[in-house]
C-alpha positions as CSV (number, residue, x, y, z in Angstrom):
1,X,70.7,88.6,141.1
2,X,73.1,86.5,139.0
3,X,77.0,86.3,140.2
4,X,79.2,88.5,138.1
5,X,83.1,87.6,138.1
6,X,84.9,90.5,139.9
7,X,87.9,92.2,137.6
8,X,90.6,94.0,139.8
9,X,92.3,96.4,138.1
10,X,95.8,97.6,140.1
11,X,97.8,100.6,139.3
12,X,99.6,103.3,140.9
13,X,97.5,106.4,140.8
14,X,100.5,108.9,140.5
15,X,100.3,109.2,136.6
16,X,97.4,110.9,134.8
17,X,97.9,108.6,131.6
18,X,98.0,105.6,133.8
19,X,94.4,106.6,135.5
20,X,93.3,107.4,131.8
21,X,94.6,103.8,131.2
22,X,92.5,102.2,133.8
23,X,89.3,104.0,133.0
24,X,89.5,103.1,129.7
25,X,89.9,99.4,130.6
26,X,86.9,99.5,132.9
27,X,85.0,101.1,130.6
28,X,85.8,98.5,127.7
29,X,84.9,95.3,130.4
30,X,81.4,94.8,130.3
31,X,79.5,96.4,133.5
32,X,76.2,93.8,132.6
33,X,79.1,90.7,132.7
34,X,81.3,91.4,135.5
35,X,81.7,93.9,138.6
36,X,84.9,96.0,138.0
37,X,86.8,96.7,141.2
38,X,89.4,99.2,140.8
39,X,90.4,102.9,143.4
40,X,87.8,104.8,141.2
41,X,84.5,102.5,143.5
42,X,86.0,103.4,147.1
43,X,84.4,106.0,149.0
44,X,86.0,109.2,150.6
45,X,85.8,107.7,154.2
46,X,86.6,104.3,153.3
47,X,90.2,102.7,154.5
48,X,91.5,101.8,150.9
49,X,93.8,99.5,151.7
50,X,91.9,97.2,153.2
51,X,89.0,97.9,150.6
52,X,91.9,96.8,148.0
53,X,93.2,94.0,150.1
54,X,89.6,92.4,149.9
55,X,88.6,93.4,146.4
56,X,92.5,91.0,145.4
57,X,91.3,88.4,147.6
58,X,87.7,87.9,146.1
59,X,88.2,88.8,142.3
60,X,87.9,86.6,139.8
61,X,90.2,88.0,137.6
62,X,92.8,91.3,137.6
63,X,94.3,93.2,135.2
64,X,97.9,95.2,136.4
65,X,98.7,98.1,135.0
66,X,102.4,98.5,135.3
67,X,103.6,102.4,134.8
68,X,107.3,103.8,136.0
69,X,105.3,104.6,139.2
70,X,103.6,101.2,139.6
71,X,107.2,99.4,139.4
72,X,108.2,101.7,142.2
73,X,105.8,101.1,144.7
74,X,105.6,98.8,147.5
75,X,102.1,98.7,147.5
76,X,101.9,97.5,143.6
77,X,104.4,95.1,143.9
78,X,102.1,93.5,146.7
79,X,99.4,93.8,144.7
80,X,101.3,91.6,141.9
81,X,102.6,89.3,144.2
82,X,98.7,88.9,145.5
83,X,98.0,88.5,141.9
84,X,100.5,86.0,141.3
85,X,98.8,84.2,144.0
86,X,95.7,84.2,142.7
87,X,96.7,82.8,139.3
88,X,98.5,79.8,140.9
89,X,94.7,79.3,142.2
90,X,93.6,79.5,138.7
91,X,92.3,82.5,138.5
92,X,93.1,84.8,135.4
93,X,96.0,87.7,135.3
94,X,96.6,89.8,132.6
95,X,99.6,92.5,132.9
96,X,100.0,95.3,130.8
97,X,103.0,97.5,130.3
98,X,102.7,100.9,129.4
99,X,105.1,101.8,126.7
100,X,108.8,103.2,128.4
101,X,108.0,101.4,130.8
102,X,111.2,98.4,131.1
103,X,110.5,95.0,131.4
């Protein structure tokens, strides 16, 4: 089986629109292409921060979704700061602001 570039998507989950938002992007990336990796693939059981932890560490590229809720939370601004990491490594990171949301 051919690699496929891992896409993380990060977002707080706490606004409909926003989990909308994400579905829609990782419905638009091409599933043949790459393996999207957002809260949407964990299981019931699983311990999703460490699930998300990993999935930051080995994707290729991520996407953050930044929503009132995301610019709140801790765990979102560890996720950018991860992702700021990861593009100092050259790896790709693409931010997108929902509108209201201050820059």
């Amino acid at each position: 089986m051919p690699y496929k570039p891992r896409v993380f998507i990060s977002h707080s989950a706490k606004e409909p629109d926003t989990q909308q938002l994400c579905e829609a992007i990782a419905n638009h990336i091409d599933s043949t292409a790459f393996e999207v990796l957002w809260d949407s693939n964990l299981q019931t059981s699983q311990p999703w921060r460490s699930a998300i932890d990993e999935w930051i560490w080995r994707c290729d590229a991520a996407v953050l979704v930044l929503s009132e809720s995301a610019t709140n939370s801790r765990y979102a601004a560890y996720e950018a700061a991860c992702a700021a990491a990861l593009e100092e490594w050259g790896r790709t990171i693409s931010a997108h602001r929902r509108s209201g949301v201050p820059a």
